[in-house]
C-alpha positions as CSV (number, residue, x, y, z in Angstrom):
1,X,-4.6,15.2,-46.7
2,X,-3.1,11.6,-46.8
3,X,-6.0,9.1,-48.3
4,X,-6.2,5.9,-47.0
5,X,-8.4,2.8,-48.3
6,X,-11.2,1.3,-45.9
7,X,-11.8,-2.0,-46.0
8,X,-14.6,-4.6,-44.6
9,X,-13.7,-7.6,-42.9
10,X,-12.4,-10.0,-45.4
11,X,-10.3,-7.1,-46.5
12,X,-12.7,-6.0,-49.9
13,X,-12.1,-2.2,-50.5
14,X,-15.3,-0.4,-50.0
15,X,-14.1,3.2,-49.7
16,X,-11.3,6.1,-48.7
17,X,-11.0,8.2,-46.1
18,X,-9.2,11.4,-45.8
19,X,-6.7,11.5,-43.0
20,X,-4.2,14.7,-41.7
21,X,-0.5,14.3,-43.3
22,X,0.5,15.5,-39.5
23,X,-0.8,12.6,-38.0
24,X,-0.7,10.0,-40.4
25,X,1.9,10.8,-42.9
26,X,4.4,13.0,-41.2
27,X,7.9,12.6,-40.0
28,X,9.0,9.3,-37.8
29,X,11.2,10.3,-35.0
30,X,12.6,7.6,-33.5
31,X,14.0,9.1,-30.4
32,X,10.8,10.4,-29.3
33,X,9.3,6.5,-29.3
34,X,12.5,5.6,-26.8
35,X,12.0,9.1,-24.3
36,X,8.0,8.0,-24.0
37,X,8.5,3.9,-24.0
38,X,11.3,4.6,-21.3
39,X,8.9,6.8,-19.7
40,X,6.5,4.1,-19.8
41,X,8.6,0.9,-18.7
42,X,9.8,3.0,-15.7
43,X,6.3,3.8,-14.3
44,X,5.5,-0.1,-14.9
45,X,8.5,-0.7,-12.4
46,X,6.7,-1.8,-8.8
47,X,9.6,-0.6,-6.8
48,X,8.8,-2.8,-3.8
49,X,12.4,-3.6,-3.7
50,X,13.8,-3.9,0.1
51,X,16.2,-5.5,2.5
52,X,16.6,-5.5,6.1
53,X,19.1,-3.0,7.6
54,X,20.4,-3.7,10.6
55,X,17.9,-1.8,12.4
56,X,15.1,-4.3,11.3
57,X,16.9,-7.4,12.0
58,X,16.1,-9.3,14.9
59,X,18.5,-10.2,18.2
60,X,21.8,-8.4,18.5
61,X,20.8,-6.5,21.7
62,X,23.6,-7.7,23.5
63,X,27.3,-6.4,23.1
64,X,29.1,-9.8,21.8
65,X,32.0,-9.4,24.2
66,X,34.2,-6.2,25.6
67,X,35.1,-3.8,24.3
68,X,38.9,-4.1,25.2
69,X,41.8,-7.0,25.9
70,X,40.1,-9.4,24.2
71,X,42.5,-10.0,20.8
72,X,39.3,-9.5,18.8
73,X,38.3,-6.7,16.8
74,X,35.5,-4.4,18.6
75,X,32.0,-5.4,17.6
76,X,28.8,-3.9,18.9
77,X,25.5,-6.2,17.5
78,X,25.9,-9.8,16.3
79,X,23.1,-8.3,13.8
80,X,25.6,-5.3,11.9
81,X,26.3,-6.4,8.3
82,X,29.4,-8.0,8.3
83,X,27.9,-11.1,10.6
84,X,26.0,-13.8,9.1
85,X,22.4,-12.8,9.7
86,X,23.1,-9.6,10.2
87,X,21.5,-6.8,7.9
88,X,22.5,-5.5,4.6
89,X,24.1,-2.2,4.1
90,X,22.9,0.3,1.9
91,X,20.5,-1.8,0.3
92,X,17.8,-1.3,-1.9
93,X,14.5,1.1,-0.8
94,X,11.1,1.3,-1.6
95,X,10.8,4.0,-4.6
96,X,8.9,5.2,-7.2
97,X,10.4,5.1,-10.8
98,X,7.6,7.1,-12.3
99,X,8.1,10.2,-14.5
100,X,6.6,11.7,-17.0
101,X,6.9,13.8,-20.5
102,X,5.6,16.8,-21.4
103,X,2.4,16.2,-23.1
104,X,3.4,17.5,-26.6
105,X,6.5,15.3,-26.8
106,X,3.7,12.0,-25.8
107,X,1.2,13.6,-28.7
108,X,4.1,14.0,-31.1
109,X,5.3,10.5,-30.6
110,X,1.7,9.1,-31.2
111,X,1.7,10.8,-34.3
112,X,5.4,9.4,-35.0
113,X,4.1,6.0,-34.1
114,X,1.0,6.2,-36.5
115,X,3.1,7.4,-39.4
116,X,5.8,4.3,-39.1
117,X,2.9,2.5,-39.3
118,X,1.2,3.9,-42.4
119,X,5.1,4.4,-44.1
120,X,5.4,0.5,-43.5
121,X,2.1,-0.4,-45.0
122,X,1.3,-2.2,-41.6
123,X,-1.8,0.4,-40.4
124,X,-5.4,-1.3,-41.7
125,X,-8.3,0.8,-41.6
126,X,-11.8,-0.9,-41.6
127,X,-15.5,0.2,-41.9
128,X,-16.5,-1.0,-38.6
129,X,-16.2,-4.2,-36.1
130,X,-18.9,-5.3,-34.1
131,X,-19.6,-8.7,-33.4
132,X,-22.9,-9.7,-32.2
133,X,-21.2,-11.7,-29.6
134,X,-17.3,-12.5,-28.0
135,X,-16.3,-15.4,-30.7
136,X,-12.6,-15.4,-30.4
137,X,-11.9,-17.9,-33.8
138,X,-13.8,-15.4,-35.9
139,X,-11.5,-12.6,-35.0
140,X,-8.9,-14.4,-35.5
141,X,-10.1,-15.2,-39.1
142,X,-10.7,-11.5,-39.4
143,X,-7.5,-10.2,-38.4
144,X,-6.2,-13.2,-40.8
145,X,-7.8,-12.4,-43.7
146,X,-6.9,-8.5,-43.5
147,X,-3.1,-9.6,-43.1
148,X,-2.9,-8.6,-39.7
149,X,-2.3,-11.6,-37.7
150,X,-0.6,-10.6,-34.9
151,X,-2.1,-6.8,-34.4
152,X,-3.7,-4.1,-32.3
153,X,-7.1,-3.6,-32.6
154,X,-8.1,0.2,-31.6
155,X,-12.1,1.1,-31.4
156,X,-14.5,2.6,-29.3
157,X,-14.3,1.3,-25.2
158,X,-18.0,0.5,-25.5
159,X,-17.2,-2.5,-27.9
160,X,-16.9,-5.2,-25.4
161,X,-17.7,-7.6,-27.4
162,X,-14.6,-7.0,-29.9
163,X,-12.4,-6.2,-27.1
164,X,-13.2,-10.3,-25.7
165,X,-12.5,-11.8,-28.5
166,X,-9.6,-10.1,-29.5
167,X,-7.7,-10.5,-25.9
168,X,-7.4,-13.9,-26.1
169,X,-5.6,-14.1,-29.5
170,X,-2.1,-15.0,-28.9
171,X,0.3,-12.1,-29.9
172,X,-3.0,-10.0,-30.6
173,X,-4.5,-7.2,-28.3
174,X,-7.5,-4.7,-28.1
175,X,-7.3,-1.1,-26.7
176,X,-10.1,1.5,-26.4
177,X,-9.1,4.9,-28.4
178,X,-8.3,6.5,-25.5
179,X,-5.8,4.5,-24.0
180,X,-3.7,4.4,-27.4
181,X,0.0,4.4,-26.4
182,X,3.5,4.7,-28.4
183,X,4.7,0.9,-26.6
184,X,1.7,-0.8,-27.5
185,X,1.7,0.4,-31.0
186,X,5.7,-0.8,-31.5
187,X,5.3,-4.0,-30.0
188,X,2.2,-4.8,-32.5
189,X,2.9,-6.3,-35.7
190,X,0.3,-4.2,-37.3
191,X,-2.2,-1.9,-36.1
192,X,-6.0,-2.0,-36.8
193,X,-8.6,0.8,-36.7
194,X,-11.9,1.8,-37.6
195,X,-13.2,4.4,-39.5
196,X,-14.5,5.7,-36.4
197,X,-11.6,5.4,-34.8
198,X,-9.2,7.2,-37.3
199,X,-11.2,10.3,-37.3
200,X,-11.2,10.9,-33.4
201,X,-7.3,10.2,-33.7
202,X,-7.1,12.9,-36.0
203,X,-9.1,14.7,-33.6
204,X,-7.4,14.6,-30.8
205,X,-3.7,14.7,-32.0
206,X,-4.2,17.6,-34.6
């Protein structure tokens, strides 16, 4: 078991918790943050792409002249794609980018993610964090005086008020346990939990 210190919000030490080594301390494998982030970025894609083929394009009904002993080369529709205003060929189609990973490899990266963390002494772990009310400055305060200025905060979905004022800290960002991802962890300066927190991690991902 991998101890970790727990702190209270102006970062005094008020206890340790025990943590697996298998999700907290175990190996970092990069290549399975790039298989689930680029898992990830390509289900973001919209893939409303589109163009007009020829078939869409309005006018071009009418033959523009004969087919024979004119000098010209043969055309059938003012609207085919080599006339101006005439529709693309083989352009882009609505699709969907989406795929996914196998569950183990999106678990195992989680746990990769949560070790780099730990290993570069950029994963805080705190009592607890409930504000009485959604004050944006004191979190910011908070998340300055525990060295974590520009982190993700990771508790309980019910804790609206700590999810408001941590959303509108630039650089800064609040995601309920469940929703825990590889790309937001990366893209986070440092990462912040709760006791709480921690414990259903090590739940979930054991």
């Amino acid at each position: 078991m991998a101890k970790f210190d727990v702190y209270d919000l102006s970062k005094k030490k008020v206890g340790e918790l025990d943590l697996a080594d298998a999700v907290f301390a175990g190996e970092v494998n990069e290549h399975l943050f790039y298989e689930v982030v680029k898992a990830k970025l390509a289900s973001d894609r919209s893939g409303t792409h589109a163009v007009k083929n020829r078939s869409l394009v309005s006018g071009g009904g009418k033959k523009p002249w004969k087919q024979k002993h004119t000098g010209r080369a043969r055309q059938g529709s003012t609207r085919a794609s080599q006339w101006v205003g005439g529709g693309k060929a083989m352009g882009p189609k609505p699709r969907d980018y989406s795929y996914d990973v196998p569950k183990k490899v999106r678990k195992a990266a989680l746990r990769s993610a949560l070790a780099l963390r730990s290993k570069d002494q950029k994963l805080v772990i705190v009592q607890e964090w409930k504000p009485g009310a959604p004050k944006t400055a004191a979190a910011a305060k908070v998340l300055s005086a525990l060295g974590a200025k520009k982190a993700l905060v990771v508790d309980d979905a019910a804790n609206l008020a700590l999810a408001k004022s941590v959303r509108n800290l630039h650089g800064s960002d609040f995601l309920a346990v469940e929703g825990l991802n590889v790309y937001d962890i990366l893209r986070h300066d440092a990462l912040v939990l709760t006791a709480d927190t921690a414990k259903k991690l090590e739940a979930s991902l054991s």
